[in-house]
N, C-alpha and C positions, 0 to 999 in steps of 0.2 A: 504493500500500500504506500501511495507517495504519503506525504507531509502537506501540511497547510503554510501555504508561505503567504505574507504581507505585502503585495506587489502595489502597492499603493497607499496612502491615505493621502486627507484632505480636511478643512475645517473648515465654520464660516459660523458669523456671527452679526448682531444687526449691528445697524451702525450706531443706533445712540448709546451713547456712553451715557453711565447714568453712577454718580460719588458717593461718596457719604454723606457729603452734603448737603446733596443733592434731597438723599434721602431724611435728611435732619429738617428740610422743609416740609415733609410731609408727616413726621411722625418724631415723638421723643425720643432721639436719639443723637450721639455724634461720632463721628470719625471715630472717636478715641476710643469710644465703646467697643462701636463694630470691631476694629482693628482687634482689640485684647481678648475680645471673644473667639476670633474666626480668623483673624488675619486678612479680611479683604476689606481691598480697596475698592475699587472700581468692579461693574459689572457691566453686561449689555444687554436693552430690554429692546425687545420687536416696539414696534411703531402703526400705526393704522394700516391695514390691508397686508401685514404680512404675518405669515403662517408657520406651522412647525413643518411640513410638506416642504414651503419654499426654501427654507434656512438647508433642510437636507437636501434636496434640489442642487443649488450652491455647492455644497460639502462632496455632492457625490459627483458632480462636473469636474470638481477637481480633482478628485482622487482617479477619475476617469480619466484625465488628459495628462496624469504625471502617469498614469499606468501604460500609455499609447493606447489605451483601448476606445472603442466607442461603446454607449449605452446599450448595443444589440449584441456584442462580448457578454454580458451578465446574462446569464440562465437562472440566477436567485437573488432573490433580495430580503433581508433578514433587517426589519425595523425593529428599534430598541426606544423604546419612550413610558414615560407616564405619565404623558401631557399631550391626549391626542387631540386633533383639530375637531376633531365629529367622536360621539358614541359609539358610532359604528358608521361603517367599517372601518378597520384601521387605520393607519396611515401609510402601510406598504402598497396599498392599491391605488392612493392616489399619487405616491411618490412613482411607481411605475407609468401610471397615466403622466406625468408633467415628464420622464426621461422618453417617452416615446414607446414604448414596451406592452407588448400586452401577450397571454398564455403563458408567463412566466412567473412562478409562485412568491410569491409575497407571504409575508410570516410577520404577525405582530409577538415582539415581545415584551410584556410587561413586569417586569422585575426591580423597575427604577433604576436605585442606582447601581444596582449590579447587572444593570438589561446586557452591558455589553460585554461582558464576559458570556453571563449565558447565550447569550448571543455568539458568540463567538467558539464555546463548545459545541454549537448545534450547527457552525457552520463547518468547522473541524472535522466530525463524525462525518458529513458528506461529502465533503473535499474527499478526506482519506478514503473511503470505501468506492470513490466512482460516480456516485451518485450527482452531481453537482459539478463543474470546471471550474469557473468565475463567479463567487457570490459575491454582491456588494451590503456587507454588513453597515447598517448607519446606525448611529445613535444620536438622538433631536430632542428639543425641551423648549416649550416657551412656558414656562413657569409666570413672567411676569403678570400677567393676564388673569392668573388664580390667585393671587398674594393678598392679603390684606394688606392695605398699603397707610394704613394708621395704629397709634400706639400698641392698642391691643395685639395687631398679629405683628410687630416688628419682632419678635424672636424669631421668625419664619420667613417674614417679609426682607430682611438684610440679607439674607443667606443668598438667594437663589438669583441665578441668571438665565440669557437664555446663550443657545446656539446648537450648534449641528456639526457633527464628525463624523467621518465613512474610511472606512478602508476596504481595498478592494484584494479578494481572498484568492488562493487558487494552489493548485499543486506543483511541488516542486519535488524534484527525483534526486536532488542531492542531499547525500545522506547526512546527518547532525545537523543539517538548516530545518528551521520551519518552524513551527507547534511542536512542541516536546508534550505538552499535556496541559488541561484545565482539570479545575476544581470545584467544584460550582455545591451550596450546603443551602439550609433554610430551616430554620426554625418558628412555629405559625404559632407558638403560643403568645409571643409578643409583638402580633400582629395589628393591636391598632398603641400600641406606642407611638407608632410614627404609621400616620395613615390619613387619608380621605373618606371620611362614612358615607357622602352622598353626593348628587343622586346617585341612587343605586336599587335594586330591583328587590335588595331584602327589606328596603322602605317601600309601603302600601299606605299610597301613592310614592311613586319611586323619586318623586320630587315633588316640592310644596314650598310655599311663602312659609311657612315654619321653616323648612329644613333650611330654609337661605339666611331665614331672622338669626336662627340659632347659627348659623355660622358652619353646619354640617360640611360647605361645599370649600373648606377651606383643609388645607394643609396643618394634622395637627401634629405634634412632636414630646415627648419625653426627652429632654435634650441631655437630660445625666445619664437614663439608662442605656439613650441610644450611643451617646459617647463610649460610657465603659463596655459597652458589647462591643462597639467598634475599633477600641482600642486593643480587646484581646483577640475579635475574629481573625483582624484581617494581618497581622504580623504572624497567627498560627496557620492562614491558609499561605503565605508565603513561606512559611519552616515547611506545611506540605508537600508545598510542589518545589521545592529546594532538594529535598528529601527522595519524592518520588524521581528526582531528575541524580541522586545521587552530586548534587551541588553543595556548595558551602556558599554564605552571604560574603564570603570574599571572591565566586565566581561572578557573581553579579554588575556587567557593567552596568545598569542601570533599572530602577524600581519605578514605573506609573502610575501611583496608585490613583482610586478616583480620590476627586477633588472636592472633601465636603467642607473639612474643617482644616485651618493650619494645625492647630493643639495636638489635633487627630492624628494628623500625618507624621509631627512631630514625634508622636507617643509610638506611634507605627516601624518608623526610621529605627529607633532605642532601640525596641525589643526584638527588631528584626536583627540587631548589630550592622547597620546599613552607616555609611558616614553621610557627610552633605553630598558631595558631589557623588554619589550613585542613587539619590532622587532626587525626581523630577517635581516641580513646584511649581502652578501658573493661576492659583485660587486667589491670589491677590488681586488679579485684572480680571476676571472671572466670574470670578464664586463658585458658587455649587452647581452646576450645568445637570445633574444628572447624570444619565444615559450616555450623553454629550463628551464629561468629561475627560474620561481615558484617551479617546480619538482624538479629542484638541490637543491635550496636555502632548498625547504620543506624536501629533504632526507637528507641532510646535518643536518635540525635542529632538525628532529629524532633521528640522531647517536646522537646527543649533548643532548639527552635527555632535550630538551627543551619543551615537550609537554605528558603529560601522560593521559590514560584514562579520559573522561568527560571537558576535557580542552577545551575551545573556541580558534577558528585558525579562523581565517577572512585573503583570499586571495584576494588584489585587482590588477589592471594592466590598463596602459593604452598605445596606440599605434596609428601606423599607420591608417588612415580609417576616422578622428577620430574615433575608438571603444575602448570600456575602460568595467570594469564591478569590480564586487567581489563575494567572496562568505562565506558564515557562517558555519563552522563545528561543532559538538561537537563532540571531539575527542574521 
């Protein structure tokens, strides 16, 4: 069986930039806050008439033309969000519709912020077996849009950004390149610590002026318990796949993890035994993209030439669901 190799990514994001400050007009809060809790600075929110569809659109054009491919190369498309434009149907079917594409399967993944990992083991399994040549995995988020964007939801509302990341997947026959392995776990008992109750179809009525009054349709969080699981998941799904790959955190050119929290990551780096310069950081200009974030951070840390042929990349993330996972590359 080949390998799944990386023959591409791509990233995009809207244009307005939107500070701390910015958001200190809107809600009690300042720079100084945000910064000592999360580490971000700056993030970037969609603008009228633009969509989570379009942001991937973007993302996957370019991950399409650094790959030399055109749109009609992909035989899969494997979306990663939990921020879709519609209820239904997901967003893979309209991101197919805007690249030109149609009889070719579309896959929604909903996982938040570990959609792209699981995303990425599902694309893995068909790369390797045959099934699939060229999938173009995306991960997309317009968060802005859902936020409560005053005092009350600013623990939620500072975090999140939006944008859109793609990479484009496919087999490669050289031995020790590719996917080494993922990991992908979930635990549902702590399933609405960090979650969205509504609408949703186990409310009768699956939506209502109650459900809005009360604030169901907003993003809610346990921000200590979801820290401390996140600080022991995701340094243990990297000892993992470190492990499963017969590695040490000294073979490790460089760690991606997703992008929720500085503190996080920080806590991540430690126990992983990782130093600075073997991860990647970009949640300061950012935030928490989601889905998003792996794919920017990791096209970001290509342009910077931080990874060359035969390099070790270990992706981990952890979110909503509890689900969390990582994965081992040789680049």
């Amino acid at each position: 069986m080949s390998r799944t190799a990386f023959l591409s990514t791509g990233f995009h994001v809207p244009a307005r930039l939107v500070t701390n400050d910015d958001l200190a007009q809107l809600m009690d809060t300042s720079d100084e806050w945000i910064v000592q809790r999360s580490g971000i600075k700056t993030r970037y929110w969609v603008d009228t008439g633009e969509t989570g569809v379009g942001l991937a659109r973007e993302a996957s054009q370019k991950a399409l033309a650094k790959a030399g491919l055109s749109a009609s190369d992909i035989d899969c498309i494997i979306y990663c969000t939990c921020t879709p434009d519609h209820f239904e149907p997901g967003n893979g079917v309209f991101l197919q519709r805007e690249l030109g594409l149609t009889d070719i399967p579309a896959v929604d993944v909903r996982n938040q912020c570990s959609g792209f990992i699981y995303g990425l083991s599902i694309a893995d399994a068909w790369i390797r077996t045959g099934q699939y040549q060229n999938i173009l995995l995306v991960g997309a988020e317009v968060h802005s849009r859902g936020l409560d964007k005053t005092t009350r939801g600013r623990d939620t509302a500072v975090l999140f950004g939006d944008g859109a990341g793609a990479a484009v997947l496919g087999p490669i026959d050289d031995d020790g390149r590719g996917v080494l392995s993922t990991h992908i776990f979930a635990d549902g008992r702590h399933a609405e610590k960090l979650w969205v109750d509504g609408p949703g179809l186990a409310h009768d009525p699956y939506v209502s002026v109650e459900m809005l009054e009360q604030g169901l349709h907003r993003a809610v969080m346990d921000g200590r318990d979801v820290f401390k699981f996140a600080s022991l998941k995701m340094p243990e799904s990297v000892a993992i796949a470190l492990a499963a790959n017969r590695l040490t955190p000294a073979d490790v050119k460089l760690l991606v993890p997703h992008q929720a929290n500085l503190r996080i990551i920080e806590m991540v780096q430690k126990a992983a035994g990782l130093r600075d310069d073997q991860v990647y950081n970009n949640i300061q200009k950012y935030g928490n993209t989601t889905a998003a974030s792996i794919p920017i951070a990791l096209d970001e840390a290509l342009a910077a030439g931080r990874l060359k042929q035969g390099d070790i990349l270990v992706l981990t993330a952890f979110g909503s669901g509890f689900t969390w996972g990582s994965a081992a590359i040789r680049w």
